[in-house]
C-alpha positions as CSV (number, residue, x, y, z in Angstrom):
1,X,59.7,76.6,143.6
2,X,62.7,76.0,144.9
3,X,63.8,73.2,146.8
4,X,64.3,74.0,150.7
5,X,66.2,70.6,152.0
6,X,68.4,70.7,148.7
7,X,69.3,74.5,149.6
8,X,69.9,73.8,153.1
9,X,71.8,70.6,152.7
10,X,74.4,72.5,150.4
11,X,74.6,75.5,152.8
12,X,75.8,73.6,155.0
13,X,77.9,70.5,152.9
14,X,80.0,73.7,151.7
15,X,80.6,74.5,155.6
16,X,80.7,71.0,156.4
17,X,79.9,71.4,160.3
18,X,76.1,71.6,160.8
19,X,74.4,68.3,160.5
20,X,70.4,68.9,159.9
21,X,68.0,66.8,161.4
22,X,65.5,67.0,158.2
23,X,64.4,63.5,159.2
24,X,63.7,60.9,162.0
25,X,66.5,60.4,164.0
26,X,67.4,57.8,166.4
27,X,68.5,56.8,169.2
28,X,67.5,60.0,171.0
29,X,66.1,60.6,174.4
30,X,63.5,63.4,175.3
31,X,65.5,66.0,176.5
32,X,66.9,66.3,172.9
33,X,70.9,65.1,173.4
34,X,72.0,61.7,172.1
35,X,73.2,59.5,174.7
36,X,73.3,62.0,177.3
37,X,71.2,63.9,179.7
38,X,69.6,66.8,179.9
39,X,71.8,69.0,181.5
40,X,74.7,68.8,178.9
41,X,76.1,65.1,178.8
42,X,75.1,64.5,175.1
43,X,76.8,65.9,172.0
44,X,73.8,67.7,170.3
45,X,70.4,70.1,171.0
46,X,67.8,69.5,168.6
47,X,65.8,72.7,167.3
48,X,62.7,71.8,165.4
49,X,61.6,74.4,162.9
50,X,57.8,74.3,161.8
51,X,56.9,76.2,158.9
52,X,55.1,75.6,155.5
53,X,57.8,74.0,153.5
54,X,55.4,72.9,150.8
55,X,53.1,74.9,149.5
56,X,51.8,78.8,148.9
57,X,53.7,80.4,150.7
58,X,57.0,77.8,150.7
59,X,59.1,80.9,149.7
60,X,59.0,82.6,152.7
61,X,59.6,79.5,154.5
62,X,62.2,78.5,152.8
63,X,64.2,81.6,153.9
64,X,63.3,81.5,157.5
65,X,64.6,78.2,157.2
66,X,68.1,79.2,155.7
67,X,68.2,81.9,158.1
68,X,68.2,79.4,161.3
69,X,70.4,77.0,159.5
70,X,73.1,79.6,158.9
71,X,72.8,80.9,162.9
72,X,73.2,77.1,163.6
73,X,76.4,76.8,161.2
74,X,77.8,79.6,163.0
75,X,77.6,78.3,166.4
76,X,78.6,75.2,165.7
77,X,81.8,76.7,163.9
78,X,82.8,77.9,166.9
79,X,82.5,75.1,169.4
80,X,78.6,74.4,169.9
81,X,76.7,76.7,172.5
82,X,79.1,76.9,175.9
83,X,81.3,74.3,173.6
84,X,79.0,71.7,175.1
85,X,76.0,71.3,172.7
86,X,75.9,71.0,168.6
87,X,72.6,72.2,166.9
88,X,70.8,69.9,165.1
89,X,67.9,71.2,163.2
90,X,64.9,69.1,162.6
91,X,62.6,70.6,160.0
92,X,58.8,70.1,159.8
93,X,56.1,71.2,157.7
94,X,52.8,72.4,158.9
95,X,51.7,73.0,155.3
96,X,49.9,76.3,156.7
97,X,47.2,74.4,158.3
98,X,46.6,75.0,161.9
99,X,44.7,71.7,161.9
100,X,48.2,70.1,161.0
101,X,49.7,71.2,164.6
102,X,49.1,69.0,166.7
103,X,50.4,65.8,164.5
104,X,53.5,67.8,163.6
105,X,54.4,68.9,167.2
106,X,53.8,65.1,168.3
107,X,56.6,64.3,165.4
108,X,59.0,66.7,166.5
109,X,58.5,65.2,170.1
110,X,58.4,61.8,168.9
111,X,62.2,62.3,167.5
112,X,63.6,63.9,170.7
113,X,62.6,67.8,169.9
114,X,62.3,69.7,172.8
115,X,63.0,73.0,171.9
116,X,61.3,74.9,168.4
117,X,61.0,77.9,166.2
118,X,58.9,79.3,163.8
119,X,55.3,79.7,162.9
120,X,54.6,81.8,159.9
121,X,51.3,83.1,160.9
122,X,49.8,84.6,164.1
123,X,47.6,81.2,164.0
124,X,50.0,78.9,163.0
125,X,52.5,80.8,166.1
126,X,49.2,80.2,168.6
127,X,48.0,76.4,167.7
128,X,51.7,75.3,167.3
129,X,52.2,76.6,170.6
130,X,49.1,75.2,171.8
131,X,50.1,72.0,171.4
132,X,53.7,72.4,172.3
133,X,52.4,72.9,175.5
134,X,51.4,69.6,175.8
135,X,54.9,68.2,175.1
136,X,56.6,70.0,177.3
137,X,58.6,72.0,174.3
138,X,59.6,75.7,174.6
139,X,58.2,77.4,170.7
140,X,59.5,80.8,169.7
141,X,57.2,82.2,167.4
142,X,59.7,83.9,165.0
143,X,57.1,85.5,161.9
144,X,53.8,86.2,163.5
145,X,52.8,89.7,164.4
146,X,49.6,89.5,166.6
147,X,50.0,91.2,169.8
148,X,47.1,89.0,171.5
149,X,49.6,86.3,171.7
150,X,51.7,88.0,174.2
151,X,50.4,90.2,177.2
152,X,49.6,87.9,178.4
153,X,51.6,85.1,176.6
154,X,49.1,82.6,174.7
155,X,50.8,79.5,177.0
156,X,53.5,79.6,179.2
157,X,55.9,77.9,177.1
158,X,55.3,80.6,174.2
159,X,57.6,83.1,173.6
160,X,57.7,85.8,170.0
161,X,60.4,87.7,168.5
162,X,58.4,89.0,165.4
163,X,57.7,92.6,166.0
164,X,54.2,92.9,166.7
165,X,51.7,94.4,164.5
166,X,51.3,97.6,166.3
167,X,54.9,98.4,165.8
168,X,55.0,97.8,162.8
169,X,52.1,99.3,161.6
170,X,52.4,102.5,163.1
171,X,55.9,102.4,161.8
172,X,54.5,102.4,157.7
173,X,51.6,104.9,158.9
174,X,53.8,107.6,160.2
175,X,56.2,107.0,157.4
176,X,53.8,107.3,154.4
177,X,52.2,110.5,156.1
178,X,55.9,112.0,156.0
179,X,56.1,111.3,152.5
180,X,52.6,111.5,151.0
181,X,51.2,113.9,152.8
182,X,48.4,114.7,150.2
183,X,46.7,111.3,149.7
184,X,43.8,111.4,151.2
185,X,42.1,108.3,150.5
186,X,43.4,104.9,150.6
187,X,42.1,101.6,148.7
188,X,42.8,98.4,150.9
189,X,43.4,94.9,150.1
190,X,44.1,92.6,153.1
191,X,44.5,89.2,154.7
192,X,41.0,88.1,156.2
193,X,43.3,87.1,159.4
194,X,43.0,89.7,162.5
195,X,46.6,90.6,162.4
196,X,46.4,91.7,158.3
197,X,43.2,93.3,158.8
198,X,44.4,95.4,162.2
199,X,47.4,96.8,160.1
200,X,45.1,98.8,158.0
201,X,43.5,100.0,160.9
202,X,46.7,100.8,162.8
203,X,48.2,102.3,160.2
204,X,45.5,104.7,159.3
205,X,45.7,105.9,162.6
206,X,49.2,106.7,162.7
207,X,48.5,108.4,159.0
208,X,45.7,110.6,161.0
209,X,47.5,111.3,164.3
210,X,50.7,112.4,162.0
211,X,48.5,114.8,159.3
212,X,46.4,115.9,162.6
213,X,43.3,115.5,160.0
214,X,40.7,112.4,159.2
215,X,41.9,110.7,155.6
216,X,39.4,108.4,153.7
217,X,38.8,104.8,153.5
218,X,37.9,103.8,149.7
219,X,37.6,100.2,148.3
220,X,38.4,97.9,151.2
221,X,38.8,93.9,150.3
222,X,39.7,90.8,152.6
223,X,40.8,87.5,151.0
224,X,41.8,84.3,152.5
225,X,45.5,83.6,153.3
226,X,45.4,81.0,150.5
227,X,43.9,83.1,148.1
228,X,45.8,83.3,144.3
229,X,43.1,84.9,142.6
230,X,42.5,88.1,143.1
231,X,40.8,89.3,139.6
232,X,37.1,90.2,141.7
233,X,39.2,92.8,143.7
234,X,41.5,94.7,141.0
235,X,38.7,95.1,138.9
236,X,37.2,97.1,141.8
237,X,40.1,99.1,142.4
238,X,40.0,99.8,138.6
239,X,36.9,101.4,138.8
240,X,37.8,103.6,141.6
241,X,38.6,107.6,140.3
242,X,41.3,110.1,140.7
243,X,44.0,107.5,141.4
244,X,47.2,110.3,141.5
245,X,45.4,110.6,145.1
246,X,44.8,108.0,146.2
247,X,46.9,105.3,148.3
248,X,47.1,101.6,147.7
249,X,47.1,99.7,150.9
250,X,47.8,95.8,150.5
251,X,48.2,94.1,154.2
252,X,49.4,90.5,152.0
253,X,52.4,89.2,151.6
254,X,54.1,85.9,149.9
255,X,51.5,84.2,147.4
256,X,48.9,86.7,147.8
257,X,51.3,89.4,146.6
258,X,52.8,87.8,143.6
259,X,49.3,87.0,142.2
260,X,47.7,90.6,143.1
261,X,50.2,92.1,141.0
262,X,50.5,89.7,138.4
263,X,46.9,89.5,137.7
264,X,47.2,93.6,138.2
265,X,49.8,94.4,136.4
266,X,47.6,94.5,132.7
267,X,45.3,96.8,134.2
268,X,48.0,99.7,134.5
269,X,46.5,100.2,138.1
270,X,50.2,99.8,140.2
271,X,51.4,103.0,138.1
272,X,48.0,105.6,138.4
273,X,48.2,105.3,142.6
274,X,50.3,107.7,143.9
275,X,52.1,105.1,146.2
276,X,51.3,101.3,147.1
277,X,52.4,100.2,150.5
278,X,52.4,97.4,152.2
279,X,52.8,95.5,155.6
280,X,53.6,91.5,154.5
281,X,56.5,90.9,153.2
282,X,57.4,91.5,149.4
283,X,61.1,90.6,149.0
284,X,60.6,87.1,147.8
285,X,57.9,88.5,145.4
286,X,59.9,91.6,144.4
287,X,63.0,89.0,143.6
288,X,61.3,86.8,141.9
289,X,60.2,89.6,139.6
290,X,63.8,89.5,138.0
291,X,64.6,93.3,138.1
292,X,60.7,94.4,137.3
293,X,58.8,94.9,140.9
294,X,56.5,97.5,141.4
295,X,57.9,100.5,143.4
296,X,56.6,99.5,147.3
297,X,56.8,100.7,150.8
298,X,57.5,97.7,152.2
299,X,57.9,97.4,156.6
300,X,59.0,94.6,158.4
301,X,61.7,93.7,161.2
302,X,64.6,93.7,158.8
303,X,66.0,94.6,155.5
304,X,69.6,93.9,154.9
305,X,71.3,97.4,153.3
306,X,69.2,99.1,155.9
307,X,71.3,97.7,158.9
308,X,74.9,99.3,159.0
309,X,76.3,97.0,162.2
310,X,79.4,94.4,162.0
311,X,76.9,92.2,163.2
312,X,74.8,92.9,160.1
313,X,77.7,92.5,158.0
314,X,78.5,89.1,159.6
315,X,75.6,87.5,159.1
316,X,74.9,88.9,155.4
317,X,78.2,87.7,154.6
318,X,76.8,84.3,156.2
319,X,74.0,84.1,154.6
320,X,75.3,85.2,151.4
321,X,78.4,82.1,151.7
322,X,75.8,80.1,152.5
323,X,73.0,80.3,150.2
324,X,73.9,82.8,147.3
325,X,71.3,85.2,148.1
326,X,70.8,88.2,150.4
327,X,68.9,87.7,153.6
328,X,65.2,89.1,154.1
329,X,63.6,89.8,157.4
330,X,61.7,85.9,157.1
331,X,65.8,84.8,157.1
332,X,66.6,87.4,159.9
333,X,63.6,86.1,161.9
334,X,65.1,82.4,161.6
335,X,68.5,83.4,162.5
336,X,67.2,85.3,165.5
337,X,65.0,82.7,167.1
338,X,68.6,80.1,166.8
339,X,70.8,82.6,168.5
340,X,67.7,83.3,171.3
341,X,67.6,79.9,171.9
342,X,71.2,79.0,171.9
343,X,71.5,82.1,174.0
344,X,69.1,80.5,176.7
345,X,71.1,77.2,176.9
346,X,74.0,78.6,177.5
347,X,72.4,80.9,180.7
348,X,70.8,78.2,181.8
349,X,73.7,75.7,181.3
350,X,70.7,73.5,180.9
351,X,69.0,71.9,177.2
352,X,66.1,71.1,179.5
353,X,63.2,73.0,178.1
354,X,61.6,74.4,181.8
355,X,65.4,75.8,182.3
356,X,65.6,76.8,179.2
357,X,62.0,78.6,179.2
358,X,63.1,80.9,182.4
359,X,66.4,81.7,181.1
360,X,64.4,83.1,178.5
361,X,62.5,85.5,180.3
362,X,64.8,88.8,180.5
363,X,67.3,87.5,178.4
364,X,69.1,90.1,176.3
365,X,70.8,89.5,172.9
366,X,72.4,91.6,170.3
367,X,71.0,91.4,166.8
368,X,72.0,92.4,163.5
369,X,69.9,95.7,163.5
370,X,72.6,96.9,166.3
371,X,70.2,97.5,168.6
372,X,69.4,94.8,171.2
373,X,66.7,92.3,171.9
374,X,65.0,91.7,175.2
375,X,62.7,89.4,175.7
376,X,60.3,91.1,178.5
377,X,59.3,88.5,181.5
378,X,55.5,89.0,181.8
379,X,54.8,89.2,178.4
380,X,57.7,87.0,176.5
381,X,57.4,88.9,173.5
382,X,61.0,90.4,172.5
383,X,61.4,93.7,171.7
384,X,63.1,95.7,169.0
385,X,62.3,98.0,165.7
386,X,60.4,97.6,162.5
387,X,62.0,98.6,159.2
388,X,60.3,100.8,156.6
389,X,62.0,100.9,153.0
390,X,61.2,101.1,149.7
391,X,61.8,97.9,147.2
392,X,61.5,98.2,143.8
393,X,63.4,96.4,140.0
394,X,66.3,97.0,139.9
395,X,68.6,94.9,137.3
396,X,71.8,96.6,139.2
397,X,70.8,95.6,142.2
398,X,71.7,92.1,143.8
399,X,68.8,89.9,143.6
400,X,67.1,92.7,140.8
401,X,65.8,94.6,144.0
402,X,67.1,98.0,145.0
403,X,66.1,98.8,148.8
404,X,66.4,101.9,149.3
405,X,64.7,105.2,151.9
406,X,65.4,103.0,155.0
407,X,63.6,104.2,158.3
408,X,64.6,102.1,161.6
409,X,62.1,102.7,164.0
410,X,62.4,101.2,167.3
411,X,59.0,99.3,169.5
412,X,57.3,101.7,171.5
């Protein structure tokens, strides 16, 4: 596993303008300046960032992460947000326990954190937000998909970038009915979390409307979010006939996708189904495959070849200075939910998270996909597109992955 404060801390040592809050500071009042008030008379705006640093699914995190710290470096480079207010990031770790919320929120308050990002789950999104509420903090939930968290928003202080599950989804369904039109019976494995367990469902019915015919539902599992073992499953998709028509459906991503296929891959199984798709993301699991990942239909907000912008190009080239890597849609996410909130400040001329929270309501920003993102003031759920591509080894690719059949498919 590799080390997220190390990472970050030589990101931004080589740029040598960010400072990261990745501990207590002090000296700090509530609004989150130093030595200033609320309404811009301090040097610095502190952005907490609550993900699972440790654990399962730390790789994930650990991108999202960069991906806010390089959209921090960037503003700061060029003066601090209306050349008033440095970013300071403040990292916590929620370990993916939503019973860890409530303590890590009162932390982030506790060191003058007014203003946060993240949440890797729908759940994590909902009970961080929760009890943000009860600090006074504006949270953007960056990852999580669920659409019952907007429409109306969870908490009034709760606001999501993450394209919702629907979108997504419906995006993969259509997409794999275009391409496979002849599989007719799919073989599920899934999340046992609503949002995971809905994409199966969504998706089929894009798969139906699309064909304009019923397909079939064969093996269908549900395993917990922390689940590395998956043995009791793949042996029941072994058993299952006639693979070169059937679909493979898997609604994990992180953890749950690199032990699926590890523990599948000395079946054979990944190379008799005529397709495996999926609706988590796989491109930490594909790179750490080194040039040997399955071939997978892969959706989510953002992939980085599939985006031909200058602002794409920016922040790859960001990232890339940054971190050595390329960025994946858990880094895009990150980097979105800075710029948002940086965004907000600067309409609302104000770090003061109630000013903040209206000039976020309608706010508009451009984003790497070229197309811009609105975040919609009833619901406070941004729109935007979901990205459909297919990952897969590749030792000539960067990173060992080679994206490539791209599909940008806007919300609604």
């Amino acid at each position: 596993m590799r080390n997220t404060a190390k990472r970050l801390s030589t990101a931004i040592a080589a740029a040598a303008v960010i400072t990261l809050g990745l501990t207590a500071c002090a000296g700090s009042d509530a609004s989150g300046g130093e030595g200033g008030s609320a309404d811009g008379g301090g040097e610095t705006v502190k952005i907490g960032v609550v993900l699972p640093f440790t654990g399962v699914q730390a790789a994930i995190a650990e991108l999202e992460g960069e991906g806010a710290a390089v959209a921090a470096e960037q503003i700061n480079e060029a003066g601090g947000i209306a050349g008033k207010w440095q970013i300071e990031l403040v990292e916590a770790d929620d370990q993916l326990d939503t019973g860890r919320s409530a303590t890590v929120i009162r932390d982030l308050n506790d060191k003058g954190v007014s203003l946060a990002i993240g949440g890797q789950t729908s759940d994590l999104c909902k009970s961080s937000a929760e009890a943000a509420q009860r600090f006074d903090m504006t949270f953007i939930g960056a990852h999580c998909t669920s659409p019952d968290l907007v429409d109306p928003p969870i908490t009034d202080n709760f606001f999501m970038i993450g394209q919702q599950m629907t979108t997504l989804a419906n995006a993969i369904g259509t997409s794999l009915a275009e391409a496979y039109p002849d599989v007719d019976t799919w073989d599920v494995v899934t999340y046992d979390v609503a949002a995971m367990r809905s994409s199966w469902d969504i998706a089929k019915g894009a798969m139906e409307d699309e064909l304009g015919h019923a397909i079939q539902e064969g093996e269908r599992y549900a395993v917990p979010v922390g689940a590395t073992t998956l043995r009791n499953e793949i042996a029941g998709l072994v058993a299952t006939p006639d693979k070169e028509k059937r679909g493979l459906f898997l609604g994990v991503y992180g953890a749950g996708t690199t032990a699926f296929l590890q523990q599948a891959a000395p079946t054979g199984i990944l190379d008799d189904y005529a397709v495996v798709a999926q609706t988590g993301v796989y491109w930490p699991t594909a790179v750490s495959m080194d040039g040997a990942a399955p071939s997978i239909t892969n959706v989510h907000d953002y992939f980085y070849p599939c985006q031909d912008t200058p602002e794409n190009d920016e922040f790859v080239s960001a990232f890339e200075a940054a971190t050595g890597e390329k960025p994946d849609s858990g880094a895009y996410q990150g980097y979105l939910a800075v710029q948002l909130l940086a965004a907000a400040i600067e309409k609302a001329d104000s770090i003061e998270t109630a000013k903040v929270q209206e000039a976020l309501k309608g706010l508009t920003i451009d984003t790497p996909q070229g197309l811009e993102m609105t975040i919609d003031a009833d619901t406070h759920a941004g729109n935007g597109a979901a990205t459909v591509a297919v990952l897969a080894g590749d030792s000539d690719a960067p990173q060992g992955v080679g994206i490539t059949e791209c599909k940008l498919v806007p919300a609604g």
